[in-house]
PDBQT receptor file of N, H, CA, C and O in Angstrom, charges set to zero:
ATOM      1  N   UNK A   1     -56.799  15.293 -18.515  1.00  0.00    +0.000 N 
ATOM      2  CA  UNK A   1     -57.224  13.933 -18.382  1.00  0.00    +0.000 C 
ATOM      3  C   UNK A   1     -57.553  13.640 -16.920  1.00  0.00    +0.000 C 
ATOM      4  O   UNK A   1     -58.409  12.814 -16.603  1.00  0.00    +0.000 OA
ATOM      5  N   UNK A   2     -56.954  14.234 -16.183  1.00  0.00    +0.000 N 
ATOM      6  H   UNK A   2     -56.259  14.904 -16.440  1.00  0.00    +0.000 HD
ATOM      7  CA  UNK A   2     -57.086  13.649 -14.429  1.00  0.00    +0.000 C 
ATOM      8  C   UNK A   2     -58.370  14.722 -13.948  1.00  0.00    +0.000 C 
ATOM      9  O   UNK A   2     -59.016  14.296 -12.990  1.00  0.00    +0.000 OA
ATOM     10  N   UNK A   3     -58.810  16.067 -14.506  1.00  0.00    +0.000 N 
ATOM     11  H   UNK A   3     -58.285  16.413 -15.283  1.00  0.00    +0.000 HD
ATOM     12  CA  UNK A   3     -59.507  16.564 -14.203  1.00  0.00    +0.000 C 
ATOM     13  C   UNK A   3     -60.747  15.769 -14.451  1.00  0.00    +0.000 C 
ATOM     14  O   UNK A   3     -61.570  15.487 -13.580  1.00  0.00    +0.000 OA
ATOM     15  N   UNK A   4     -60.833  15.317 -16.136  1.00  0.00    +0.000 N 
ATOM     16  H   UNK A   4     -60.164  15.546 -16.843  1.00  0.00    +0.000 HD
ATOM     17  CA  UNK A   4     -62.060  14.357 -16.833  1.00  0.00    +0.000 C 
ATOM     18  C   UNK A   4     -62.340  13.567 -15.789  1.00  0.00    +0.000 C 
ATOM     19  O   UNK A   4     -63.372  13.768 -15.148  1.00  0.00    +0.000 OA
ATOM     20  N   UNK A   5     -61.247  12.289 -15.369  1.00  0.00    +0.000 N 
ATOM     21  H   UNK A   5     -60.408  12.126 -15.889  1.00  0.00    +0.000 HD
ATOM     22  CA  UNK A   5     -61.432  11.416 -15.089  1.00  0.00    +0.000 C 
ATOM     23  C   UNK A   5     -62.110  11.452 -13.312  1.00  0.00    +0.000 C 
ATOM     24  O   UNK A   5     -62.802  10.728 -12.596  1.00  0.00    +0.000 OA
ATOM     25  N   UNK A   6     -61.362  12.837 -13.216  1.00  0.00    +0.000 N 
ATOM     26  H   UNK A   6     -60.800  13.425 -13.797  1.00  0.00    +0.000 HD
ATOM     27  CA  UNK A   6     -61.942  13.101 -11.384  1.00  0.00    +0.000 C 
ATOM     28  C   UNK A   6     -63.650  13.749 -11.851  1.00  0.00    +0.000 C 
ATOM     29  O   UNK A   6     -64.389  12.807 -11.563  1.00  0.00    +0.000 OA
ATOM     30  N   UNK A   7     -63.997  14.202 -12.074  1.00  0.00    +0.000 N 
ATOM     31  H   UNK A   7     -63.397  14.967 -12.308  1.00  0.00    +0.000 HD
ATOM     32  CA  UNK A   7     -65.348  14.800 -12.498  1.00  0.00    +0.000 C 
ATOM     33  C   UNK A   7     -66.125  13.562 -12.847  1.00  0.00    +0.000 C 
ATOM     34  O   UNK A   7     -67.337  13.454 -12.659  1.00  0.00    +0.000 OA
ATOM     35  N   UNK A   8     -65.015  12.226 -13.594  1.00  0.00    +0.000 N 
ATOM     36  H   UNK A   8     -64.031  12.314 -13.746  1.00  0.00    +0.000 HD
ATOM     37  CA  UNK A   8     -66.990  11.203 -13.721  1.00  0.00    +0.000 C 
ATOM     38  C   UNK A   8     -66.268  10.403 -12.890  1.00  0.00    +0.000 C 
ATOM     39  O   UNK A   8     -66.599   9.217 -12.910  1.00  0.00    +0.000 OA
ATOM     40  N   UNK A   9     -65.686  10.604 -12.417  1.00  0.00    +0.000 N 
ATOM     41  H   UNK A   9     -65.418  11.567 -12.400  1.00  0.00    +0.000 HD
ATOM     42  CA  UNK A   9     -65.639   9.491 -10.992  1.00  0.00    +0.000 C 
ATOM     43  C   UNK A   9     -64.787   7.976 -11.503  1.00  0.00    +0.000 C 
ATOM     44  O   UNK A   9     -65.199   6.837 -11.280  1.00  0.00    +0.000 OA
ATOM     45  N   UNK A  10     -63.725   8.284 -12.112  1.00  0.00    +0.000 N 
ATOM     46  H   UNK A  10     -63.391   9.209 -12.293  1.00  0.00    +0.000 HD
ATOM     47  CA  UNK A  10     -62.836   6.810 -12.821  1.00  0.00    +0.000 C 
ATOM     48  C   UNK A  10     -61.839   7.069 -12.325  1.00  0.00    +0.000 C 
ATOM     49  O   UNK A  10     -61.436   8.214 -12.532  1.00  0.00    +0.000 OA
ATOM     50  N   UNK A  11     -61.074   6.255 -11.548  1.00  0.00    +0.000 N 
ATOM     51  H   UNK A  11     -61.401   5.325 -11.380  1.00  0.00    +0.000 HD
ATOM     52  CA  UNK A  11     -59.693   6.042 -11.448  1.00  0.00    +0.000 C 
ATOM     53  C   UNK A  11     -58.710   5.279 -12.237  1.00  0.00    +0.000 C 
ATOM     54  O   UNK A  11     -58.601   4.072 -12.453  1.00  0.00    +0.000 OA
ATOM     55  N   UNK A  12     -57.743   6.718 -12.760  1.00  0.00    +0.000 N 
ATOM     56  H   UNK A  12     -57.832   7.699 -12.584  1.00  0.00    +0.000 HD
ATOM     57  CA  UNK A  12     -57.066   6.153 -13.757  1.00  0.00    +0.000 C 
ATOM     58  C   UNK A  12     -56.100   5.380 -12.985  1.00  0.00    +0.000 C 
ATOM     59  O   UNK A  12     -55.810   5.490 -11.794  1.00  0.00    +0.000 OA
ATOM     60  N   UNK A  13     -55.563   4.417 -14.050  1.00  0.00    +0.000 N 
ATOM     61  H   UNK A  13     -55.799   4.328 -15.017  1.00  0.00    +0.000 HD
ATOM     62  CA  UNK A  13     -53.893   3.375 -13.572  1.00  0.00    +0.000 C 
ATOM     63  C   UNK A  13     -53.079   3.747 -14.344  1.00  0.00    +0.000 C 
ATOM     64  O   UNK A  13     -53.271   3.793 -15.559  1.00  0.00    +0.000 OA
ATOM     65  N   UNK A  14     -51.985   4.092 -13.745  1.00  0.00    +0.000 N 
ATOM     66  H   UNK A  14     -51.828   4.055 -12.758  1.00  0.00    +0.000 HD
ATOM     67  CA  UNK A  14     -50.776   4.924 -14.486  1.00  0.00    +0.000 C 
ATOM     68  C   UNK A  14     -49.500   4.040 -14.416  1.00  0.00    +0.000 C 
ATOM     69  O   UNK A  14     -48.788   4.049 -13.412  1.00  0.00    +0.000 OA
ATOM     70  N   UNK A  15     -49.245   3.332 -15.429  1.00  0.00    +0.000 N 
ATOM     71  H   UNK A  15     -49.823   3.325 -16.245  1.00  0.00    +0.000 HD
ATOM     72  CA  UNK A  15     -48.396   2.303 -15.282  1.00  0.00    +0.000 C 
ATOM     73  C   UNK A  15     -47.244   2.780 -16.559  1.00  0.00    +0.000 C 
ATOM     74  O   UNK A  15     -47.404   3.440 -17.586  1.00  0.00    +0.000 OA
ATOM     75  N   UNK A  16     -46.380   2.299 -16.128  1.00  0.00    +0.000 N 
ATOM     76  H   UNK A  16     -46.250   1.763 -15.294  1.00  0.00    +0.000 HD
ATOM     77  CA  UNK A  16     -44.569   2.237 -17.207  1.00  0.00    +0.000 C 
ATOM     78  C   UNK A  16     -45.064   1.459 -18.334  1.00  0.00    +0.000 C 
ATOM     79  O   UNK A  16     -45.777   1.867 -19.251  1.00  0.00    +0.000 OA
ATOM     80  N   UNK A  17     -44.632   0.369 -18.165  1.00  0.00    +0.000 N 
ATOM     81  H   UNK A  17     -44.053   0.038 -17.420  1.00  0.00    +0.000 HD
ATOM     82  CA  UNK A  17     -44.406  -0.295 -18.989  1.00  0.00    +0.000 C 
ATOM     83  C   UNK A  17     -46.072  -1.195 -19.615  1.00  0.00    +0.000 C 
ATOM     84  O   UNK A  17     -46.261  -2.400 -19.446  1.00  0.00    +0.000 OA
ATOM     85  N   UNK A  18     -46.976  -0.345 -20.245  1.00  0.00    +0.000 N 
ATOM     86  H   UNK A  18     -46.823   0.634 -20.381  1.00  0.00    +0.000 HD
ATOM     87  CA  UNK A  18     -47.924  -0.507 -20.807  1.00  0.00    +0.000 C 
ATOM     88  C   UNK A  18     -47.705  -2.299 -21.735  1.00  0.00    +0.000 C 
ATOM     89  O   UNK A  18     -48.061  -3.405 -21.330  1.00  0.00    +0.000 OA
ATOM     90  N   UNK A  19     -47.217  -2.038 -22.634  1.00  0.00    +0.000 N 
ATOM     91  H   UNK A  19     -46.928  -1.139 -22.963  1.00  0.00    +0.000 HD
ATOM     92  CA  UNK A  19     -46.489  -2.867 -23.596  1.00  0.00    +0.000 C 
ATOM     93  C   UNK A  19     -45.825  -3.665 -23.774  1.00  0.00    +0.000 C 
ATOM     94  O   UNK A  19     -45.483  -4.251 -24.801  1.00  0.00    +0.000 OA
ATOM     95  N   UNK A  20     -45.447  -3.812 -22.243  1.00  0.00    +0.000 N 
ATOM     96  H   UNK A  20     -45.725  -3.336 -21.408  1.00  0.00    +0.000 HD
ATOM     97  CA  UNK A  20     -44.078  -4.596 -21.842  1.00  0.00    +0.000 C 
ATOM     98  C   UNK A  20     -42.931  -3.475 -21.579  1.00  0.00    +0.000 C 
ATOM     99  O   UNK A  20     -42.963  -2.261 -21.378  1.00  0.00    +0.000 OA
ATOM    100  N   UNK A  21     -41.693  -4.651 -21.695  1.00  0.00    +0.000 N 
ATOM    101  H   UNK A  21     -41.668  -5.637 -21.859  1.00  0.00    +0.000 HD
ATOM    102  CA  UNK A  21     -40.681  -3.324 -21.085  1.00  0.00    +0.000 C 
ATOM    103  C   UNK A  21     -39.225  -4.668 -21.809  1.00  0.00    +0.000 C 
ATOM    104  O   UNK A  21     -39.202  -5.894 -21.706  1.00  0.00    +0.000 OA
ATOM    105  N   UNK A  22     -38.410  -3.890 -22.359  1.00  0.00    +0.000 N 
ATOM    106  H   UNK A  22     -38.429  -2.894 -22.443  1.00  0.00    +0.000 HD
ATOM    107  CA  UNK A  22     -37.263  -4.134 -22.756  1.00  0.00    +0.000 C 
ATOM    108  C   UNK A  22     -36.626  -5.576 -22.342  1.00  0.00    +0.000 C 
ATOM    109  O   UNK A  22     -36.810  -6.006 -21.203  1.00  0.00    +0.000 OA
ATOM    110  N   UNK A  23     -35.810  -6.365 -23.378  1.00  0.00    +0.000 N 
ATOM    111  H   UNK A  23     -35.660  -6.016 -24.303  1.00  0.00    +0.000 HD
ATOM    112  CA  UNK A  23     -35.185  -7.571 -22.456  1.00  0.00    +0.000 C 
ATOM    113  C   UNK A  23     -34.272  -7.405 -21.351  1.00  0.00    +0.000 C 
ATOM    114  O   UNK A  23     -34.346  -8.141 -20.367  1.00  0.00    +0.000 OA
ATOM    115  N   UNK A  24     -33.078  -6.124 -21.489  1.00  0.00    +0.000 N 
ATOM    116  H   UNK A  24     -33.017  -5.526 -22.288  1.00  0.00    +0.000 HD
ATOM    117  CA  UNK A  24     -32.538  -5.667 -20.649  1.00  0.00    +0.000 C 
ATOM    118  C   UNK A  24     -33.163  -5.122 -19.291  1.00  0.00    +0.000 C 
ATOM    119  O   UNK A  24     -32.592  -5.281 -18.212  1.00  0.00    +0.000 OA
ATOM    120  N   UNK A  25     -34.148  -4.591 -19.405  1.00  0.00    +0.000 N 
ATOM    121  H   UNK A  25     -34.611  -4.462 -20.281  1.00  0.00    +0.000 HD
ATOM    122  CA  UNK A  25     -34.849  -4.232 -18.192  1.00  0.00    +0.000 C 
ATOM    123  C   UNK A  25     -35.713  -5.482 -17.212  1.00  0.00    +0.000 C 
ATOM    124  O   UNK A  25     -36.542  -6.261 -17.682  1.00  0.00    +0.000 OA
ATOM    125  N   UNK A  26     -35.309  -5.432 -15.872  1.00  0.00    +0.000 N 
ATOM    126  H   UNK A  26     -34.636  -4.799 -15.489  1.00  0.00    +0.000 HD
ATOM    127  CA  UNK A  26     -35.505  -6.280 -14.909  1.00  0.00    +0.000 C 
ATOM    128  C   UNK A  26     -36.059  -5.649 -13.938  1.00  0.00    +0.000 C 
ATOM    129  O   UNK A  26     -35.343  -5.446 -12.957  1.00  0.00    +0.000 OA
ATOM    130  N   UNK A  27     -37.324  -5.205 -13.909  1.00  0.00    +0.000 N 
ATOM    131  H   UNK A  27     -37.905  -5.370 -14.706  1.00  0.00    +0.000 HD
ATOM    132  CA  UNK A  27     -38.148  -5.102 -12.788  1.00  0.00    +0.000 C 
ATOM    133  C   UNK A  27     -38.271  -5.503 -11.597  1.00  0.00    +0.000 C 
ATOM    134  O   UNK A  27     -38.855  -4.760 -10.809  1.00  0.00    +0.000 OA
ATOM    135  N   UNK A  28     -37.809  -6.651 -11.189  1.00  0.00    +0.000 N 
ATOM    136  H   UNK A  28     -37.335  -7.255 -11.830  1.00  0.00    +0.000 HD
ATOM    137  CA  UNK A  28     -37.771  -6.995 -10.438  1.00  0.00    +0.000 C 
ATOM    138  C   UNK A  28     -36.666  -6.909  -9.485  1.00  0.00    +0.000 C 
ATOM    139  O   UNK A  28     -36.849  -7.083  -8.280  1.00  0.00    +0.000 OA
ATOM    140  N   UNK A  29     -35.477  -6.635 -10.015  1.00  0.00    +0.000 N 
ATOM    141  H   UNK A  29     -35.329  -6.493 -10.994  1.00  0.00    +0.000 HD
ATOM    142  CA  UNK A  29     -34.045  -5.716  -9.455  1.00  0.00    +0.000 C 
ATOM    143  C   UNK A  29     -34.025  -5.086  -8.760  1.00  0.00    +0.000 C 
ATOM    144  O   UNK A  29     -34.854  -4.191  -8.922  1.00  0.00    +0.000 OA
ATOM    145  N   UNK A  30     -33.223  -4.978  -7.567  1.00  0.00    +0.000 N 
ATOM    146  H   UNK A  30     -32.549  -5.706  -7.435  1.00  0.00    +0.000 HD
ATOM    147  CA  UNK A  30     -33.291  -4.321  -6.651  1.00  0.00    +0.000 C 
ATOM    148  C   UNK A  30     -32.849  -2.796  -7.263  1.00  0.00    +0.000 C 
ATOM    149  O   UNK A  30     -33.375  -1.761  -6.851  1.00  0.00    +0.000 OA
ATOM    150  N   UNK A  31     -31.794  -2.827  -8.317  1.00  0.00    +0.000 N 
ATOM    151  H   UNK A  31     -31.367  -3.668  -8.651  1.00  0.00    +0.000 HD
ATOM    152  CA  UNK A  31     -31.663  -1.587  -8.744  1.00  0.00    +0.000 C 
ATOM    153  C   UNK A  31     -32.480  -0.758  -9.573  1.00  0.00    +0.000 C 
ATOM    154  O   UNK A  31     -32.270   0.437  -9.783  1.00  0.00    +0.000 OA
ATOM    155  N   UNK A  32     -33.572  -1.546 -10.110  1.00  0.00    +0.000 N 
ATOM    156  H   UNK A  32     -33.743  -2.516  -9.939  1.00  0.00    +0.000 HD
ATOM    157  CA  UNK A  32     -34.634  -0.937 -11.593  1.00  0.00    +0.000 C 
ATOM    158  C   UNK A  32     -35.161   0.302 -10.755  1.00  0.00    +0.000 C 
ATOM    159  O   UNK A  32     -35.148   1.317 -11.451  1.00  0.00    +0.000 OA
ATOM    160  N   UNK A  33     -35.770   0.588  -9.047  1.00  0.00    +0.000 N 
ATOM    161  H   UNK A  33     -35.780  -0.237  -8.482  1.00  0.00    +0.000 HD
ATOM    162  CA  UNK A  33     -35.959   2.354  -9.664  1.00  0.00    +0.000 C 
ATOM    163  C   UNK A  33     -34.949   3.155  -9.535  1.00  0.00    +0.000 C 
ATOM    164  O   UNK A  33     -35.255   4.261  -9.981  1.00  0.00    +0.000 OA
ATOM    165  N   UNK A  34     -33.797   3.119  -9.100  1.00  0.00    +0.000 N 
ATOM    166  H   UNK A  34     -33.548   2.221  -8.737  1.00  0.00    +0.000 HD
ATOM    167  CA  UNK A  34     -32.803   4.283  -8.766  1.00  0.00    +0.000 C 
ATOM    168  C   UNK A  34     -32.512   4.168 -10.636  1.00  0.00    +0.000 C 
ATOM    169  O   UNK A  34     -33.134   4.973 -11.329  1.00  0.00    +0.000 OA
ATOM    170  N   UNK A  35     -31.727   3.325 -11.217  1.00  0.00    +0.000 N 
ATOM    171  H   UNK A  35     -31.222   2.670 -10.654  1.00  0.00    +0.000 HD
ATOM    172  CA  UNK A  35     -31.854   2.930 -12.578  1.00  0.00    +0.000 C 
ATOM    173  C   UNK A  35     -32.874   4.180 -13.435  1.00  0.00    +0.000 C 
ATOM    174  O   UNK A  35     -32.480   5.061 -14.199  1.00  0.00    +0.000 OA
ATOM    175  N   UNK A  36     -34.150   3.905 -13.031  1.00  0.00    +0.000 N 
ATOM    176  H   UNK A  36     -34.470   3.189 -12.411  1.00  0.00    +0.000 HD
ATOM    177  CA  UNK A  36     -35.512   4.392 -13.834  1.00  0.00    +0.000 C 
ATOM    178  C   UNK A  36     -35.246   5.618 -13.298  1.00  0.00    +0.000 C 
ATOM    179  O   UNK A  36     -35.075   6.505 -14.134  1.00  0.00    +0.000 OA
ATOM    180  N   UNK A  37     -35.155   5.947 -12.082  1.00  0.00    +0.000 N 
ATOM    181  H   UNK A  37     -35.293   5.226 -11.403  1.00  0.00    +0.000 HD
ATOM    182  CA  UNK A  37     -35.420   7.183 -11.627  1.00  0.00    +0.000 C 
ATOM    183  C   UNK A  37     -34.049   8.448 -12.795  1.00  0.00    +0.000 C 
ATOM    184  O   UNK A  37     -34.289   9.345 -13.604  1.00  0.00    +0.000 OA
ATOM    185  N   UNK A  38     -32.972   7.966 -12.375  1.00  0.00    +0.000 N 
ATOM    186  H   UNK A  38     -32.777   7.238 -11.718  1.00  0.00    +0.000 HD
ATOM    187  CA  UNK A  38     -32.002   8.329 -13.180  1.00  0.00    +0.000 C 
ATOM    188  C   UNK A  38     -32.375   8.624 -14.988  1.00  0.00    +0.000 C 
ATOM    189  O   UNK A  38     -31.935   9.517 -15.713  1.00  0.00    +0.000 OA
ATOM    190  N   UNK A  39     -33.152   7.717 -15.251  1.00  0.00    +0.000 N 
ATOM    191  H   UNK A  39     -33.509   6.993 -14.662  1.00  0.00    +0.000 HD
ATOM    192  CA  UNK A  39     -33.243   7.596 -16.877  1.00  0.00    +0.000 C 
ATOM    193  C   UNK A  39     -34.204   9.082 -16.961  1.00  0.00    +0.000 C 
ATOM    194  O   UNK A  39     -34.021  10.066 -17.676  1.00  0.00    +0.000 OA
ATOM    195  N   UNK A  40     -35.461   8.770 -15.769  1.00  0.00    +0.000 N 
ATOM    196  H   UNK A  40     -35.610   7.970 -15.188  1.00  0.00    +0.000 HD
ATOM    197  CA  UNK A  40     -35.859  10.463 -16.216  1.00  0.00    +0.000 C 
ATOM    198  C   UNK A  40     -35.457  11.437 -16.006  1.00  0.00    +0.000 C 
ATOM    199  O   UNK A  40     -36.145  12.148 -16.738  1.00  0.00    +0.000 OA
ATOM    200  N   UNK A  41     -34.597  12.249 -15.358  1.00  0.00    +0.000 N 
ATOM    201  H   UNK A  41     -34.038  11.672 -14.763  1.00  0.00    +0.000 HD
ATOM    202  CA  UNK A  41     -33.987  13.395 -15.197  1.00  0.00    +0.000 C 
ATOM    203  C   UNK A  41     -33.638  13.751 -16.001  1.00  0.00    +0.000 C 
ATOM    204  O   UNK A  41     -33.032  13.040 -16.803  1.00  0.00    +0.000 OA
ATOM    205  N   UNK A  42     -33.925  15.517 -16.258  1.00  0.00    +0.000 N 
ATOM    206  H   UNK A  42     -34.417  16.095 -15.607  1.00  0.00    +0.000 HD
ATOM    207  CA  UNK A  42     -33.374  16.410 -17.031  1.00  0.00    +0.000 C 
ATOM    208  C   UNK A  42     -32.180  16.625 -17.199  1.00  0.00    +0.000 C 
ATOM    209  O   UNK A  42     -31.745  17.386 -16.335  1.00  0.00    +0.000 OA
ATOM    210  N   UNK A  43     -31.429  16.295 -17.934  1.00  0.00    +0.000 N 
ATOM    211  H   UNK A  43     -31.783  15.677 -18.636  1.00  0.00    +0.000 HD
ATOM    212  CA  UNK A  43     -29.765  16.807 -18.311  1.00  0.00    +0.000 C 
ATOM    213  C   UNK A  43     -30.001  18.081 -17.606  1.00  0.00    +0.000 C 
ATOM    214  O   UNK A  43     -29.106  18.922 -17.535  1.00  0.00    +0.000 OA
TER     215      UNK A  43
């Protein structure tokens, strides 16, 4: 997809929360990326 998109000349936007994002989740928190960052890591 990033090759496609570099070849016709589009810059993609790569965003989280497409859809929205959970009631529990607060973006705006000083803690939401250490939080996020944590949620993706590999066991």
């Amino acid at each position: 997809m990033v090759e496609a998109a570099r070849s016709a000349g589009v810059q993609v936007i790569w965003d989280i929360f497409h859809y929205g994002s959970p009631d529990h989740v607060d973006q705006r928190s000083l803690h939401f990326i250490d939080a996020y960052a944590r949620s993706r890591q590999k066991p």
